[in-house]
Backbone as XML, in Angstrom:
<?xml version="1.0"?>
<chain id="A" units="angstrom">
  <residue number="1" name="UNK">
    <atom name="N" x="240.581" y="-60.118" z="60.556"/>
    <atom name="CA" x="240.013" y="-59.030" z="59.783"/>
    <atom name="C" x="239.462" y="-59.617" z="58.485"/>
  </residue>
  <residue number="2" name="UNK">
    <atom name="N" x="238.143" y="-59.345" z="57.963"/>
    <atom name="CA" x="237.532" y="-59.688" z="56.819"/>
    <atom name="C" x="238.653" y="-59.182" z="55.597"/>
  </residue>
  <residue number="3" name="UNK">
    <atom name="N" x="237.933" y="-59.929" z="54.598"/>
    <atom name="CA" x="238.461" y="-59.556" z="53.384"/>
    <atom name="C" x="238.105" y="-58.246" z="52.623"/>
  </residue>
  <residue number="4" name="UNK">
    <atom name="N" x="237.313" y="-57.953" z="53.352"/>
    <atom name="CA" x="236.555" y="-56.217" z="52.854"/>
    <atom name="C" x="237.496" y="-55.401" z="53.643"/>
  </residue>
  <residue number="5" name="UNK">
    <atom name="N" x="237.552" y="-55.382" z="54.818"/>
    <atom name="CA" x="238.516" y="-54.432" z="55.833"/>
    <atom name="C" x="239.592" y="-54.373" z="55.043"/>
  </residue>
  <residue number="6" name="UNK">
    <atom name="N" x="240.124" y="-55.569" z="54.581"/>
    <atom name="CA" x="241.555" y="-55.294" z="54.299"/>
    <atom name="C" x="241.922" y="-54.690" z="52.888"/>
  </residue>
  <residue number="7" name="UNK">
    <atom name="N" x="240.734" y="-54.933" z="51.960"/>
    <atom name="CA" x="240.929" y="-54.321" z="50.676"/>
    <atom name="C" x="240.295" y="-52.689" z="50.851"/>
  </residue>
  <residue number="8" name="UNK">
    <atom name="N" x="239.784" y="-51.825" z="51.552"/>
    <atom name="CA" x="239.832" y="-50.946" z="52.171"/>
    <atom name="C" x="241.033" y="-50.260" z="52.331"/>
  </residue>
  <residue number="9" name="UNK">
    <atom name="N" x="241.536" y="-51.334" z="53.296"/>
    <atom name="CA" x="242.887" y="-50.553" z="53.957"/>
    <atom name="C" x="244.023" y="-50.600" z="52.755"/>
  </residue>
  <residue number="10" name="UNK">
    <atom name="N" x="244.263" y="-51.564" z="52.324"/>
    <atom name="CA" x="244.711" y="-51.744" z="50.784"/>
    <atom name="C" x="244.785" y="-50.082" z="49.676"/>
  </residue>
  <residue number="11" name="UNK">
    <atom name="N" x="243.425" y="-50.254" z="49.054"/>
    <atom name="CA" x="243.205" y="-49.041" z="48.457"/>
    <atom name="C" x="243.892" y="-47.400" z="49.283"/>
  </residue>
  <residue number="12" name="UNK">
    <atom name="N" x="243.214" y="-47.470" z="50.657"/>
    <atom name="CA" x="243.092" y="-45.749" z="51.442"/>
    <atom name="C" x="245.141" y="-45.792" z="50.857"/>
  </residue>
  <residue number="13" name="UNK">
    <atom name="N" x="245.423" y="-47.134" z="51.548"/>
    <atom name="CA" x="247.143" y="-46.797" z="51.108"/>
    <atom name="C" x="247.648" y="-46.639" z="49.432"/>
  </residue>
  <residue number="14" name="UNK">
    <atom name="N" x="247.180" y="-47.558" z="48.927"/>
    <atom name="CA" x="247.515" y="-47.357" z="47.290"/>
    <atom name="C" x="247.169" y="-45.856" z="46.496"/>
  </residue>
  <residue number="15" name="UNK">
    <atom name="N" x="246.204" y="-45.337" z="47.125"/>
    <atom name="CA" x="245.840" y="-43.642" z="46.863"/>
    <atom name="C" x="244.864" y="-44.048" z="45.677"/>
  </residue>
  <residue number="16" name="UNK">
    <atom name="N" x="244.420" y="-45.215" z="45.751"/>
    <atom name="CA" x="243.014" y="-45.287" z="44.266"/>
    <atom name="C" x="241.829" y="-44.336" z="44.757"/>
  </residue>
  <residue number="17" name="UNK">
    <atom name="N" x="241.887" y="-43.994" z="45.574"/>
    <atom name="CA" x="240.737" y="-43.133" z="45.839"/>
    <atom name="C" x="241.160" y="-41.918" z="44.891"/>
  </residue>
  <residue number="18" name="UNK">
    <atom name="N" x="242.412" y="-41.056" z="44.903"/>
    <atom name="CA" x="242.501" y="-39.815" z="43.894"/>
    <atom name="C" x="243.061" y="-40.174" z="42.740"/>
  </residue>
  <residue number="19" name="UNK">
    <atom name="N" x="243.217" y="-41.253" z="42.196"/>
    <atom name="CA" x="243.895" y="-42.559" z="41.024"/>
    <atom name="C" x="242.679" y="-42.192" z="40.377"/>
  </residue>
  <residue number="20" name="UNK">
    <atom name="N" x="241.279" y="-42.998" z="40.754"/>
    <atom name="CA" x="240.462" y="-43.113" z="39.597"/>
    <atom name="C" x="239.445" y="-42.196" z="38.753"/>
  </residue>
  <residue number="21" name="UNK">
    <atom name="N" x="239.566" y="-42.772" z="37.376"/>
    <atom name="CA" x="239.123" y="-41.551" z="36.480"/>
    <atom name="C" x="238.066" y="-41.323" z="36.819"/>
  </residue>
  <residue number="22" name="UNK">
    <atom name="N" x="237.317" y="-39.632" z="36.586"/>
    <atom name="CA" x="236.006" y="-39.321" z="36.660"/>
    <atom name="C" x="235.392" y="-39.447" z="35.026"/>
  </residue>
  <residue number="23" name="UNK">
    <atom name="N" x="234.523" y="-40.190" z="35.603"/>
    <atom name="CA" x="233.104" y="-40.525" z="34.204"/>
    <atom name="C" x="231.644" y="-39.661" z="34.237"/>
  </residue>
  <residue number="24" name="UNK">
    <atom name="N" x="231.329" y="-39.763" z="33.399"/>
    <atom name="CA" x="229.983" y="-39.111" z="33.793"/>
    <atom name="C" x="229.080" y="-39.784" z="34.553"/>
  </residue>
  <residue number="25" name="UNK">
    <atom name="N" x="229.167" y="-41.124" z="34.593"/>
    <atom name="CA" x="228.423" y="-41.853" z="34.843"/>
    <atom name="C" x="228.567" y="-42.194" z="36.558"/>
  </residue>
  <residue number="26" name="UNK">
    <atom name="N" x="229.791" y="-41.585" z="36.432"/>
    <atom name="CA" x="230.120" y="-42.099" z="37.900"/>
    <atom name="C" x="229.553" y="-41.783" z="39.442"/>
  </residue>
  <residue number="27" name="UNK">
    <atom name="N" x="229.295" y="-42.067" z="40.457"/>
    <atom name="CA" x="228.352" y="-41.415" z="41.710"/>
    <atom name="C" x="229.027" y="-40.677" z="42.172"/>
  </residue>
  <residue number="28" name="UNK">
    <atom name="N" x="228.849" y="-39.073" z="42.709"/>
    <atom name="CA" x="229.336" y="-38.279" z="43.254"/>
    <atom name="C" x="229.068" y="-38.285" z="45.041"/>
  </residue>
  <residue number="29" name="UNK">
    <atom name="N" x="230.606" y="-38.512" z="45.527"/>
    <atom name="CA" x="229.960" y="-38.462" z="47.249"/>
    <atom name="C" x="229.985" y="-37.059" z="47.714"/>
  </residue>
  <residue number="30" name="UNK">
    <atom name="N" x="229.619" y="-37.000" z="49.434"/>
    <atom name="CA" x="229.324" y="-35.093" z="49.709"/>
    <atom name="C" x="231.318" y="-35.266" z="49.381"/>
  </residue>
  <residue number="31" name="UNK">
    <atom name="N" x="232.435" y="-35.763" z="49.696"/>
    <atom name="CA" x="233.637" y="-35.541" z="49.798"/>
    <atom name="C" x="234.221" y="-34.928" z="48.539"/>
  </residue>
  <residue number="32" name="UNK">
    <atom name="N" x="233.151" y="-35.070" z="47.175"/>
    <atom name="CA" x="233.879" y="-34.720" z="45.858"/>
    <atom name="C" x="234.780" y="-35.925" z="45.088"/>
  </residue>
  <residue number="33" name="UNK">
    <atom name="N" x="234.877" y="-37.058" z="46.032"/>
    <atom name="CA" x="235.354" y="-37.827" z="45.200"/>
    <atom name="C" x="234.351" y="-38.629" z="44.537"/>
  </residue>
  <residue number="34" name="UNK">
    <atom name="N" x="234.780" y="-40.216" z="43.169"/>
    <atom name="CA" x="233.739" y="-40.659" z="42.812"/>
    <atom name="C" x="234.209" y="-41.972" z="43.237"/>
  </residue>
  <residue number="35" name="UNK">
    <atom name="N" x="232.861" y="-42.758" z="42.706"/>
    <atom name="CA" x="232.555" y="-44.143" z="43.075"/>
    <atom name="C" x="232.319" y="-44.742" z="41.911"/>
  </residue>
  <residue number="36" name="UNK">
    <atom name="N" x="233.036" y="-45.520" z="41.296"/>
    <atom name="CA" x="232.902" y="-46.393" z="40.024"/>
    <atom name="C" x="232.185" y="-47.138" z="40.504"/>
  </residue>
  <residue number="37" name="UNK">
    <atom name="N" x="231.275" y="-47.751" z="39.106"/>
    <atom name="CA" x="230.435" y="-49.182" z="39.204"/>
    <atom name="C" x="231.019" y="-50.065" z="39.504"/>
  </residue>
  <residue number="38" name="UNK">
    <atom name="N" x="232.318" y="-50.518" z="39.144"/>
    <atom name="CA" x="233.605" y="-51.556" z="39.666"/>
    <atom name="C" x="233.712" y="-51.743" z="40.766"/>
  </residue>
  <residue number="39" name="UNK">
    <atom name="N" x="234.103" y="-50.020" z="41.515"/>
    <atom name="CA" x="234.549" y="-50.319" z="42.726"/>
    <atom name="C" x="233.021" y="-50.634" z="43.509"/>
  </residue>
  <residue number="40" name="UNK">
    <atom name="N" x="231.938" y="-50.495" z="43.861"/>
    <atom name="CA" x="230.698" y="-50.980" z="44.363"/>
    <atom name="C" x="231.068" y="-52.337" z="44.196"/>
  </residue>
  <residue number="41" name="UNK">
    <atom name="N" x="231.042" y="-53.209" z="43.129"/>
    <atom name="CA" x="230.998" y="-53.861" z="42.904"/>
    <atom name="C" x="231.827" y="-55.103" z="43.467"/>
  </residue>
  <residue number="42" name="UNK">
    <atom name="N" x="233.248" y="-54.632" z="42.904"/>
    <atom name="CA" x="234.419" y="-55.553" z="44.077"/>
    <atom name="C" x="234.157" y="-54.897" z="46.019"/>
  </residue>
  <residue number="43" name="UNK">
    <atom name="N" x="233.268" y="-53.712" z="45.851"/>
    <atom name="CA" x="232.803" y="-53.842" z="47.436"/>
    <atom name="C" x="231.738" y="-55.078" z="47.802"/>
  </residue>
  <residue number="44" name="UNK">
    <atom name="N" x="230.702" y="-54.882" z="47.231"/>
    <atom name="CA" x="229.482" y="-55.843" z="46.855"/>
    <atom name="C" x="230.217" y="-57.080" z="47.145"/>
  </residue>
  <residue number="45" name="UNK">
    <atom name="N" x="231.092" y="-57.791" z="46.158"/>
    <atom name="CA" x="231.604" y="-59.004" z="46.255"/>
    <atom name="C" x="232.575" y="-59.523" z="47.444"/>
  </residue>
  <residue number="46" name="UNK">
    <atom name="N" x="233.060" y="-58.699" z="47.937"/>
    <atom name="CA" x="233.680" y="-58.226" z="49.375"/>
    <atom name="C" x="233.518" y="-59.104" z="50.686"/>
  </residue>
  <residue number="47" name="UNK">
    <atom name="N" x="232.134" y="-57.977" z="50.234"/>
    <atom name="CA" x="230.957" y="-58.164" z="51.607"/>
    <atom name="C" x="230.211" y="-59.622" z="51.721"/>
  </residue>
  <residue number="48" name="UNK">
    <atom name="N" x="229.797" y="-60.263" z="50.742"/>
    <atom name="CA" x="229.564" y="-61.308" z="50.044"/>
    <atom name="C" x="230.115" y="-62.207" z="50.717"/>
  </residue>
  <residue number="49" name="UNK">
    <atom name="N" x="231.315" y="-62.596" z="50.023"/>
    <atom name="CA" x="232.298" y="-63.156" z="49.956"/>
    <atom name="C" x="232.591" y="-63.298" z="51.990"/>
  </residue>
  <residue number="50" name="UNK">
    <atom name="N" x="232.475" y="-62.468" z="52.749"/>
    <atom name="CA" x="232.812" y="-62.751" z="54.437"/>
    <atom name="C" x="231.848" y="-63.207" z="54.837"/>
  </residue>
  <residue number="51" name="UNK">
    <atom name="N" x="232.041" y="-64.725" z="55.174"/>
    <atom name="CA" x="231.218" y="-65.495" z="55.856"/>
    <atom name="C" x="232.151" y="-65.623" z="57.235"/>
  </residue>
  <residue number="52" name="UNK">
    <atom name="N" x="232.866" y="-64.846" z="57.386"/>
    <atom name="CA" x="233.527" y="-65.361" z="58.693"/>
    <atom name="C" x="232.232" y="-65.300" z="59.872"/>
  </residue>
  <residue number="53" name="UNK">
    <atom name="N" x="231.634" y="-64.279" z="59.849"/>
    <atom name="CA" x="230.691" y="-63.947" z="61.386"/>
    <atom name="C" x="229.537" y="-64.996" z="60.666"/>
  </residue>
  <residue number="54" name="UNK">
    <atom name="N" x="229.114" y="-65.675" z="60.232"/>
    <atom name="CA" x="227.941" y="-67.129" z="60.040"/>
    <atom name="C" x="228.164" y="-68.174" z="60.512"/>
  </residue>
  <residue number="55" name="UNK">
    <atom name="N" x="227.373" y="-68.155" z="61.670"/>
    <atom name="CA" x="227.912" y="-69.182" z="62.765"/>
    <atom name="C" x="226.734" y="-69.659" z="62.866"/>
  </residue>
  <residue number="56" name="UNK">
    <atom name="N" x="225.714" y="-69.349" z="62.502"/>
    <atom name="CA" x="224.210" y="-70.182" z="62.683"/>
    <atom name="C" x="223.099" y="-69.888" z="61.754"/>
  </residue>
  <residue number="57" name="UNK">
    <atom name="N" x="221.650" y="-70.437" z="62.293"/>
    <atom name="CA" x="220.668" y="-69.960" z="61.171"/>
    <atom name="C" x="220.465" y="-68.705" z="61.093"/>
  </residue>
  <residue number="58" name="UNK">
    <atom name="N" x="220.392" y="-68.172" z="62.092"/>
    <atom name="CA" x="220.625" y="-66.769" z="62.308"/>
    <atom name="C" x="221.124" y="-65.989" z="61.171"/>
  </residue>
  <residue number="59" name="UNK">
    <atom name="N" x="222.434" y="-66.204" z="61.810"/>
    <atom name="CA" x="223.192" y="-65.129" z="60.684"/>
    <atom name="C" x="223.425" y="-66.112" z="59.503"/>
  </residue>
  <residue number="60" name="UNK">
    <atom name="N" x="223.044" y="-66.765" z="59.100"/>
    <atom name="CA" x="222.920" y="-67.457" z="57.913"/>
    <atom name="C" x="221.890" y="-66.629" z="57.217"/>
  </residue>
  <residue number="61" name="UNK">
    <atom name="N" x="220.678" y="-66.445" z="57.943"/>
    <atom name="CA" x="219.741" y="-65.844" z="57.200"/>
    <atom name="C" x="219.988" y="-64.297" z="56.883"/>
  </residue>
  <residue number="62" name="UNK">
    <atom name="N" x="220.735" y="-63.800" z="57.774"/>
    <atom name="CA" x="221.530" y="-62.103" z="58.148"/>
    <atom name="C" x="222.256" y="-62.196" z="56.375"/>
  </residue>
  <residue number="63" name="UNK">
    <atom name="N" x="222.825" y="-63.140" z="56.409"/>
    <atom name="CA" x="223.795" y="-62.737" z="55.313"/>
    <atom name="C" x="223.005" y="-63.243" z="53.935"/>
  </residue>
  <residue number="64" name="UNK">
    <atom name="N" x="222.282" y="-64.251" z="53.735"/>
    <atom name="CA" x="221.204" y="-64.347" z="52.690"/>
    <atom name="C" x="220.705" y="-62.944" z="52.282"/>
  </residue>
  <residue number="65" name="UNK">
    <atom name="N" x="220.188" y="-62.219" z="53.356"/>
    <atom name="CA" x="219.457" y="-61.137" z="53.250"/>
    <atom name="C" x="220.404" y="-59.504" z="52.453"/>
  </residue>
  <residue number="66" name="UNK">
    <atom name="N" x="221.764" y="-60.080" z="53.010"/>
    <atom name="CA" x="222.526" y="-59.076" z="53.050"/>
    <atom name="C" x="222.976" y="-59.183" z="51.277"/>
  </residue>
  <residue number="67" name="UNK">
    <atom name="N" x="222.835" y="-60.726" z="51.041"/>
    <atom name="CA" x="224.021" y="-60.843" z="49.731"/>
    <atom name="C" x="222.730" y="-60.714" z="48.856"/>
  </residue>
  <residue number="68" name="UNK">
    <atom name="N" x="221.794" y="-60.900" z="48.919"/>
    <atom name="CA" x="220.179" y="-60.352" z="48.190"/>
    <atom name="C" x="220.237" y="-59.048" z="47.751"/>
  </residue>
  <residue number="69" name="UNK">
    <atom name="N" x="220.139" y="-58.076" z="49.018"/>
    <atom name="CA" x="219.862" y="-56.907" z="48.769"/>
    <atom name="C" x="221.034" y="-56.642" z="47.971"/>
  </residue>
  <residue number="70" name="UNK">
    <atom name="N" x="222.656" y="-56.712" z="47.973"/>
    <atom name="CA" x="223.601" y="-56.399" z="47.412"/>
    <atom name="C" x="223.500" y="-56.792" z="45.592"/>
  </residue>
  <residue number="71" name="UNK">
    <atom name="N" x="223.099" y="-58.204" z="45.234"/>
    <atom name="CA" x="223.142" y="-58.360" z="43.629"/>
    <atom name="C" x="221.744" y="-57.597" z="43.180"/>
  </residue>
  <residue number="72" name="UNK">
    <atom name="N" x="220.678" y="-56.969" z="44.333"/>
    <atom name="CA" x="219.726" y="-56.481" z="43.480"/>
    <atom name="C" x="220.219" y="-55.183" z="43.395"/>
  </residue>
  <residue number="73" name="UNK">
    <atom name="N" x="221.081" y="-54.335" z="44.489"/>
    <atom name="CA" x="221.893" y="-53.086" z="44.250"/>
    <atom name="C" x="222.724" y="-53.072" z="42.703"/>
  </residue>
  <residue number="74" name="UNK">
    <atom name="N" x="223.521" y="-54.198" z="42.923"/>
    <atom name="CA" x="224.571" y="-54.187" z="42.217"/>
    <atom name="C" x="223.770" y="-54.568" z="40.356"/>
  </residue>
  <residue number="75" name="UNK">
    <atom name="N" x="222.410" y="-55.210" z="40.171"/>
    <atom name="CA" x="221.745" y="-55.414" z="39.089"/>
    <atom name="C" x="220.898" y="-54.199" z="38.333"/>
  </residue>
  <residue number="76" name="UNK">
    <atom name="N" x="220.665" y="-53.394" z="39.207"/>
    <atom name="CA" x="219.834" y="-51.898" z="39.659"/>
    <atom name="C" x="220.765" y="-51.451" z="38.717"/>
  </residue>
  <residue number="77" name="UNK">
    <atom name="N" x="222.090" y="-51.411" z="39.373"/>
    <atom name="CA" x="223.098" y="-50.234" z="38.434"/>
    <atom name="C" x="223.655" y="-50.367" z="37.414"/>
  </residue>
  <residue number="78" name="UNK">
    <atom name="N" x="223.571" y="-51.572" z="36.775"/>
    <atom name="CA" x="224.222" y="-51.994" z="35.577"/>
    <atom name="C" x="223.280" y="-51.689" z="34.795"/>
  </residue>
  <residue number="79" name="UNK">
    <atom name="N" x="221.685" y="-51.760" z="35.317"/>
    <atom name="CA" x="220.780" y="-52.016" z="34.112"/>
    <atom name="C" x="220.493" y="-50.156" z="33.919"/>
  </residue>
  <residue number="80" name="UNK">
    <atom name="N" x="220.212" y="-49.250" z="35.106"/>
    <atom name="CA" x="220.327" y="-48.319" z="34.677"/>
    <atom name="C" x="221.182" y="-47.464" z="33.986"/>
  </residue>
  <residue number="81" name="UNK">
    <atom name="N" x="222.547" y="-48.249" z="33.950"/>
    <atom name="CA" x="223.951" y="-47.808" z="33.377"/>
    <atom name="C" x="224.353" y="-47.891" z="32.183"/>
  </residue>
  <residue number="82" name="UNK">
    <atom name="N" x="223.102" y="-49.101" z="31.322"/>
    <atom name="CA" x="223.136" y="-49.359" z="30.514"/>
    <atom name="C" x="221.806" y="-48.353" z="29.885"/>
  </residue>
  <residue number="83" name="UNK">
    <atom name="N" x="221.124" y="-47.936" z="30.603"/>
    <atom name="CA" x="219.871" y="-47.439" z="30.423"/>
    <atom name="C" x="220.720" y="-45.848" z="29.560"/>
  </residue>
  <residue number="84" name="UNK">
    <atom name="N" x="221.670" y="-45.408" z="30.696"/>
    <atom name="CA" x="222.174" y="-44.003" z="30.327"/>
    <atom name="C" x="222.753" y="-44.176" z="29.178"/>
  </residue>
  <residue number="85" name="UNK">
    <atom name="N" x="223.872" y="-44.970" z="28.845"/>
    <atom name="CA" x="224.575" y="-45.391" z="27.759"/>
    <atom name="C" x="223.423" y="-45.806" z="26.720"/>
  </residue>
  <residue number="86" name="UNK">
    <atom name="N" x="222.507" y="-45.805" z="26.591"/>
    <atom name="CA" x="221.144" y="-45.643" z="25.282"/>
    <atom name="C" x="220.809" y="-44.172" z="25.075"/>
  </residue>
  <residue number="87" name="UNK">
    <atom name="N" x="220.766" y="-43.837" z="26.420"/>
    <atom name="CA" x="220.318" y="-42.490" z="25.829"/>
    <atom name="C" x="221.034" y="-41.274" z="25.270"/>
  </residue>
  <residue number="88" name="UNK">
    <atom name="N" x="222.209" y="-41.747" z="25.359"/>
    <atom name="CA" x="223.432" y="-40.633" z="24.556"/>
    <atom name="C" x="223.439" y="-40.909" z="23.561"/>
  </residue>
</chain>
């Protein structure tokens, strides 16, 4: 099992899902709970971080692509996060 699966399963048991504080800033899912920039983030790094399935050029390039799109997600939200935190 990856290192993402298990910090998943980790959290659903620790109860951080109804643990963490609501911000304004924070993303609202349809469930009502929120999504900190953190937690994206240690997801982001997660996902990253499992090279177990890179077994060739292939998925060498699969996961290039994957850990790309993720620091431009994860750069997206800091800079607009910082964007909100100006405008208050």
């Amino acid at each position: 099992m990856g290192s993402f699966k298990k910090r998943l399963i980790e959290e659903e048991e620790m109860g951080i899902f109804q643990d963490e504080q609501i911000e304004e800033e924070d993303m609202q899912t349809k469930e009502g709970k929120t999504i900190t920039l953190e937690r994206i983030k240690n997801i982001a790094k997660d996902i990253i971080d499992d090279t177990e399935w890179v077994n060739d050029s292939h998925t060498k390039a699969e996961h290039n692509g994957i850990k790309d799109g993720l620091e431009r997600l994860m750069r997206h939200l800091e800079e607009t996060e910082s964007e909100v935190a100006n405008d208050k």
